[in-house]
C-alpha positions in Angstrom: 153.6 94.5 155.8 152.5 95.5 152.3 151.9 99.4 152.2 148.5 100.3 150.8 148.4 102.6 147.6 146.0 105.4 147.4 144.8 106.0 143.8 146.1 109.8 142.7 142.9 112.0 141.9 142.6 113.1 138.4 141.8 116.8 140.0 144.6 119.5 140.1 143.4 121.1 143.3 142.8 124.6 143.3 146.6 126.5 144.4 147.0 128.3 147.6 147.1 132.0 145.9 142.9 131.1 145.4 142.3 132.3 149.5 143.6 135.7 148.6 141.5 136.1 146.0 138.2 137.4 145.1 135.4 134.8 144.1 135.3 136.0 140.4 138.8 135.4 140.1 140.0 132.6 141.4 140.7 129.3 139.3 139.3 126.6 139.1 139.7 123.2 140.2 140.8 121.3 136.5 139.9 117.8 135.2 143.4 116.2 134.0 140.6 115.0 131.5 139.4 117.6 129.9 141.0 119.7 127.4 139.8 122.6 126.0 139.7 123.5 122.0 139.4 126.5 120.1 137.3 125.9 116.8 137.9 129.1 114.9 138.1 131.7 114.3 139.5 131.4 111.1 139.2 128.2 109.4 138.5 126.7 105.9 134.8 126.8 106.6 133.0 129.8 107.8 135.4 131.7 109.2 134.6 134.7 111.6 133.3 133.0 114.8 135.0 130.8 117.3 133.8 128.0 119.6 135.6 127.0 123.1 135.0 123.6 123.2 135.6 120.9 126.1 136.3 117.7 125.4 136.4 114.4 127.5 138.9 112.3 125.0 136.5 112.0 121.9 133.5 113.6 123.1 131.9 116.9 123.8 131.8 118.0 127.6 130.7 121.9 127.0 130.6 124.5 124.0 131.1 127.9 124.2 130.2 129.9 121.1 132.3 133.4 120.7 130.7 135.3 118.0 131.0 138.8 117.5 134.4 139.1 115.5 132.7 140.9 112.2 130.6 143.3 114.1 130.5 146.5 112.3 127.6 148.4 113.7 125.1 148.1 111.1 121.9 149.0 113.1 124.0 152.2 114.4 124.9 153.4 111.0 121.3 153.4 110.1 120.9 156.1 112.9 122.9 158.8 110.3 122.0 158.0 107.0 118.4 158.7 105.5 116.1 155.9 104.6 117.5 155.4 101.2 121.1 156.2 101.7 120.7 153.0 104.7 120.0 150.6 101.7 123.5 149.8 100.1 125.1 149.0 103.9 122.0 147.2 105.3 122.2 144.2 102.8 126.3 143.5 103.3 125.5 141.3 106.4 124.6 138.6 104.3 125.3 139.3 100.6 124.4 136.1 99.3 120.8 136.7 100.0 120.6 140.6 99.7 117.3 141.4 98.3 115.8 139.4 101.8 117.5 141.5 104.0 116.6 144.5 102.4 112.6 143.2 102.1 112.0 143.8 105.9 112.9 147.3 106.3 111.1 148.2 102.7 108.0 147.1 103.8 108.4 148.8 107.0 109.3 151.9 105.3 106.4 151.9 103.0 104.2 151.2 106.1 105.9 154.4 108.3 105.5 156.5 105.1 101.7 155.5 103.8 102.9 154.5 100.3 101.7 151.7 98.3 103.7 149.3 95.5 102.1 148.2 91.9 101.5 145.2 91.5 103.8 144.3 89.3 106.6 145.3 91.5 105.4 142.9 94.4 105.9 140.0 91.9 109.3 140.9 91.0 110.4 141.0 94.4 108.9 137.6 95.4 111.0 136.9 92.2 114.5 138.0 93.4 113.6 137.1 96.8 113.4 133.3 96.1 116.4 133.5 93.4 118.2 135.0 96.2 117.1 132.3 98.6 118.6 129.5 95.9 121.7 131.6 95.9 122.3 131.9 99.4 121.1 127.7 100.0 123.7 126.6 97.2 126.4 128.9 99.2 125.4 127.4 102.2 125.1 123.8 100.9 128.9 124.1 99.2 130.5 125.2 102.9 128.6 122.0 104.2 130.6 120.2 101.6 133.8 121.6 103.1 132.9 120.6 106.2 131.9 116.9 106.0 135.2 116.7 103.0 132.3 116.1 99.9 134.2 117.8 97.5 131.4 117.2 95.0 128.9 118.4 97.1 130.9 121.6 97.1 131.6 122.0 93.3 128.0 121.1 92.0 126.3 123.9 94.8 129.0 126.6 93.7 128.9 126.1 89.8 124.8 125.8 89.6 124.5 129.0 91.6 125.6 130.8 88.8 122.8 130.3 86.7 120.9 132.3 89.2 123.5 134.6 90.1 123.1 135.4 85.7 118.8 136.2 86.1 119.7 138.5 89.2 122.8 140.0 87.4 119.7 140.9 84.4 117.6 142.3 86.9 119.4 144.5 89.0 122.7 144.6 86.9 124.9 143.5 89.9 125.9 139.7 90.6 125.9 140.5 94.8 124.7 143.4 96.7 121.9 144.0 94.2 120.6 147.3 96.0 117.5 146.1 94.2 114.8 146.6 96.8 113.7 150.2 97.5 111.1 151.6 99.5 107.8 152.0 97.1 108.9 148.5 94.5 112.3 148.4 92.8 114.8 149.8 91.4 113.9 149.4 87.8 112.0 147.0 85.7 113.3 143.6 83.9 114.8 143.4 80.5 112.1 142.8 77.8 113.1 138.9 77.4 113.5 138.3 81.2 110.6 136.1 81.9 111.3 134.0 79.2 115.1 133.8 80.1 114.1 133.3 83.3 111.7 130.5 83.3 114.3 128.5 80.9 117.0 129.1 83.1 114.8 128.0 86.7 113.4 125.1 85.3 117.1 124.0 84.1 118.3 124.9 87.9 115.3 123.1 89.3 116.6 119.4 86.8 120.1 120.0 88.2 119.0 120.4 92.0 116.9 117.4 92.2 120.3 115.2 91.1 121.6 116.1 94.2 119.5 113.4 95.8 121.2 110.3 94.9 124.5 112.3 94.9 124.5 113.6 98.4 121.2 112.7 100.4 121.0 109.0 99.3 124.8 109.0 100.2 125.7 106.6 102.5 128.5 108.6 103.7 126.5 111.9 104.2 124.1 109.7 105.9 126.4 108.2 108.8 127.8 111.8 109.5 124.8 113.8 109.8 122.1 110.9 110.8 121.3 110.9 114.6 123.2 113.6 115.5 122.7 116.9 116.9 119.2 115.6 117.7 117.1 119.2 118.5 113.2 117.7 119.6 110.2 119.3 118.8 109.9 121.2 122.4 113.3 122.2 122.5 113.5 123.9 119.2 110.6 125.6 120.0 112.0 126.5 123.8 115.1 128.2 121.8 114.0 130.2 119.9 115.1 128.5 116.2 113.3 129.9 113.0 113.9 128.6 109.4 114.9 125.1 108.3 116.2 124.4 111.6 112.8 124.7 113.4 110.8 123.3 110.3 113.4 120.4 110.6 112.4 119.5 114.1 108.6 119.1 113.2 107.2 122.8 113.3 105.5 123.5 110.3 106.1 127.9 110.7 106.7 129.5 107.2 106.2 133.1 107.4 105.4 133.5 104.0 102.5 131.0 104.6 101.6 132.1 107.7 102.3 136.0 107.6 102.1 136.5 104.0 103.3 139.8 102.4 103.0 141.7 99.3 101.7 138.6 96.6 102.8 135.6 98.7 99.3 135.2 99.8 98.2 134.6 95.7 100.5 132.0 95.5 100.3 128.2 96.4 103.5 127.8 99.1 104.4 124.3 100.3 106.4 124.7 103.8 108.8 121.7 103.9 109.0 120.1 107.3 110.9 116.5 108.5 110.8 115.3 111.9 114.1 113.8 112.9 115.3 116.5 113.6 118.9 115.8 113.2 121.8 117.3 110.7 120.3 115.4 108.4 116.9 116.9 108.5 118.5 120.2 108.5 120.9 119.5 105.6 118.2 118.7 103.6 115.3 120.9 104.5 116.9 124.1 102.5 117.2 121.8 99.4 113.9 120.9 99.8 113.2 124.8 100.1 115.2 125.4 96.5 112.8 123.2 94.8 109.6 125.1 96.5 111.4 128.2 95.4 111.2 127.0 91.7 107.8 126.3 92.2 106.7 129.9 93.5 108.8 131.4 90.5 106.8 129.8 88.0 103.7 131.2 89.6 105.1 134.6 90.3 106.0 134.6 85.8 102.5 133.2 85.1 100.7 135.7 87.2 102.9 138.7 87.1 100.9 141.8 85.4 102.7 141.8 82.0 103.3 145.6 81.8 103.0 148.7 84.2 104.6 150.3 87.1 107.2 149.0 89.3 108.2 152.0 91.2 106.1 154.5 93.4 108.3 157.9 93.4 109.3 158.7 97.0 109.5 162.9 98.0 113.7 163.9 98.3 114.2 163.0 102.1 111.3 161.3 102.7 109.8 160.8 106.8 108.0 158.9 108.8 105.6 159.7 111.6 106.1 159.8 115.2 105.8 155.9 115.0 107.5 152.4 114.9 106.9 149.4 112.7 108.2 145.9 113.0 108.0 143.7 109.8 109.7 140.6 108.8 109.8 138.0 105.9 111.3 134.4 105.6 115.0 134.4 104.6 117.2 131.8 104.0 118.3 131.1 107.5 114.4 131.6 108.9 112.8 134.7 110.4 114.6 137.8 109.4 112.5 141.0 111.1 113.5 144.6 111.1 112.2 147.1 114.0 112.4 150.5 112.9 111.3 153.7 115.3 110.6 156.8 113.3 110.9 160.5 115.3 109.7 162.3 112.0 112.9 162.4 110.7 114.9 161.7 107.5 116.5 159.0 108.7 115.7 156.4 111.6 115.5 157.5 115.2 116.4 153.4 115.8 116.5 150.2 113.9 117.0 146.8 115.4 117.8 143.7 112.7 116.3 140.7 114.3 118.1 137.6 112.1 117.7 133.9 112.2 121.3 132.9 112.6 122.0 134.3 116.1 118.7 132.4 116.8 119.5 129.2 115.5 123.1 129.9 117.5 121.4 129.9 121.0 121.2 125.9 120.4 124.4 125.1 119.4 125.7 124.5 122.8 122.6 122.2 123.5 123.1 119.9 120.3 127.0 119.4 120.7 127.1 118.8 124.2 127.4 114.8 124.4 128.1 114.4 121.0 131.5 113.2 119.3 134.0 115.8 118.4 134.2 114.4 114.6 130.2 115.4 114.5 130.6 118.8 115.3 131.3 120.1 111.9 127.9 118.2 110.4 126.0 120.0 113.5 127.5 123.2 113.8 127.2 123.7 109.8 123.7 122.2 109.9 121.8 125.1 112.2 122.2 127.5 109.0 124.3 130.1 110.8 126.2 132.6 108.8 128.7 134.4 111.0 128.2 138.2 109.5 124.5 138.2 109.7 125.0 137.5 113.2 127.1 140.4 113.9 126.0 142.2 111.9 
């Protein structure tokens, strides 16, 4: 008589030692399946933030992200430094894009104080802000490179940033970490020649950019790894919380500086981009899309930029707010970036909160690689426009 074979479960039951221990502590009953990775968190791409990911032999079971690793206490620093002395730490979480972080919490400074900015001065910020944005996106868009192993499509990005990185370099006198945003304008005017140099040099950028199309976006290469996945629908990015070119990627049409426009946004003709796929894809493309908008506000900010006059309201030594708060925010290059700032009629803040697009965009990580491939999650992961130090922050 033939003995009958039961089939050996793939579980590794739970051991004995499990009865004598609390709930919270006791392990787990383990698929022979699964195996568990650790993405990060240093590696050639962004660095500073690791993922736990599960994988069911080449695909996705769970993700776990672990930020947190470059968390230096921004908004608690602000707590002991005066409103002026908080400007040179407040833009290091994303140095790329400096002057938008700092835009925020100078408007809600001016707002907490009563002061008002000439007019010149607004169009000069809308100025760096944007060349900032192209900075930061051409960063951003040479990491993608890295990570889908385009090596072009990281060498064009990082050398035609530079001609951007020159016009802020003129107006502030710093490549990164500008310090160029103050509360009442800036911190001093442009070079006699600048708008000239300027509109040269962005309509240069602006022929080199749209290149990139049949280079990268018309790709078929780009097009099979970023196509189709990470798929984030309409509802869902909206149910998450994304902001930027991740939610304007999925279908939403939500600019800030269309719909909450501040200092001269509201003069100027801005074009939201917006794609439906929703996909990498969509998102890979949605901040180049942005770069050429960006060019086009530029050009309006030069045309109608007051050709002489103020750019600086002088602030009293120490200055203080009320007995107040103020939340204000602006568009950035990774979506909504707001700063809440409470005021006890004090130097310096009583509180100040950074609310920033990339630990939104984060919360849908785990939703988008769940199911997918593990040779997609590079293309999703570096497609939700997350930058590790913002963050943290």
């Amino acid at each position: 008589m033939s003995k009958q074979l039961t089939p050996k479960s793939n579980k590794k039951q739970s051991p004995e030692s499990n009865k004598n221990l609390p709930p919270g502590l006791q392990l787990e009953n383990v698929d022979d399946r699964i195996m568990t990775l650790n993405v990060g968190p240093q590696h050639p791409g962004s660095g500073h933030m690791r993922l736990i990911i599960k994988v069911d032999g080449d695909y996705i079971v769970n993700c776990d992200p672990d930020p947190g690793y470059v968390h230096r206490g921004e908004e608690k620093m602000a707590e002991y430094r005066n409103y002026i002395t908080n400007i040179p730490h407040l833009e290091r979480p994303v140095i790329h894009d400096s002057c938008n972080i700092l835009y925020p919490y100078c408007l809600g400074i001016e707002e907490l104080v009563g002061i008002e900015v000439p007019e010149r001065a607004k169009y000069l910020r809308v100025i760096a802000a944007e060349l900032n944005r192209c900075v930061y996106t051409q960063y951003w868009l040479a990491i993608y490179g890295i990570f889908l192993g385009h090596s072009t499509m990281f060498m064009w990005p990082a050398g035609d940033r530079e001609l951007l990185i020159d016009l802020l370099e003129k107006m502030s006198g710093a490549r990164v970490t500008h310090a160029y945003f103050v509360p009442g304008g800036i911190r001093n005017d442009v070079p006699a020649n600048f708008e000239d140099v300027c509109l040269r040099q962005v309509n240069y950028f602006e022929k080199r950019i749209k290149e990139y199309a049949g280079i990268f976006y018309d790709n078929p290469i780009l097009i099979a790894r970023t196509k189709d996945t990470g798929v984030l629908s309409r509802e869902d990015a909206i149910r998450l919380g994304t902001t930027g070119s991740v939610l304007r990627a999925s279908g939403v049409d939500f600019d800030i500086r269309k719909k909450e426009p501040y200092d001269v946004y509201d003069e100027l003709d801005v074009h939201s981009n917006v794609m439906k796929a929703g996909d990498s894809y969509a998102r890979s493309k949605i901040p180049w899309l942005d770069m050429l908008e960006s060019c086009n506000i530029i050009r309006q900010a030069l045309e109608k930029m007051p050709k002489s006059g103020g750019v600086r309201t002088k602030l009293k030594p120490n200055p203080k707010g009320g007995d107040d708060e103020v939340y204000r925010r602006v568009e950035s290059g990774r979506g909504s970036l707001g700063m809440h700032i409470v005021s006890d009629k004090k130097p310096q803040p009583y509180r100040l909160k950074i609310s920033v697009g990339s630990f939104r965009n984060l919360i849908a990580m785990p939703y988008l690689l769940k199911g997918e491939k593990l040779g997609n999650m590079p293309a999703v992961y570096w497609s939700l426009n997350y930058w590790p130090v913002e963050a943290d922050r």
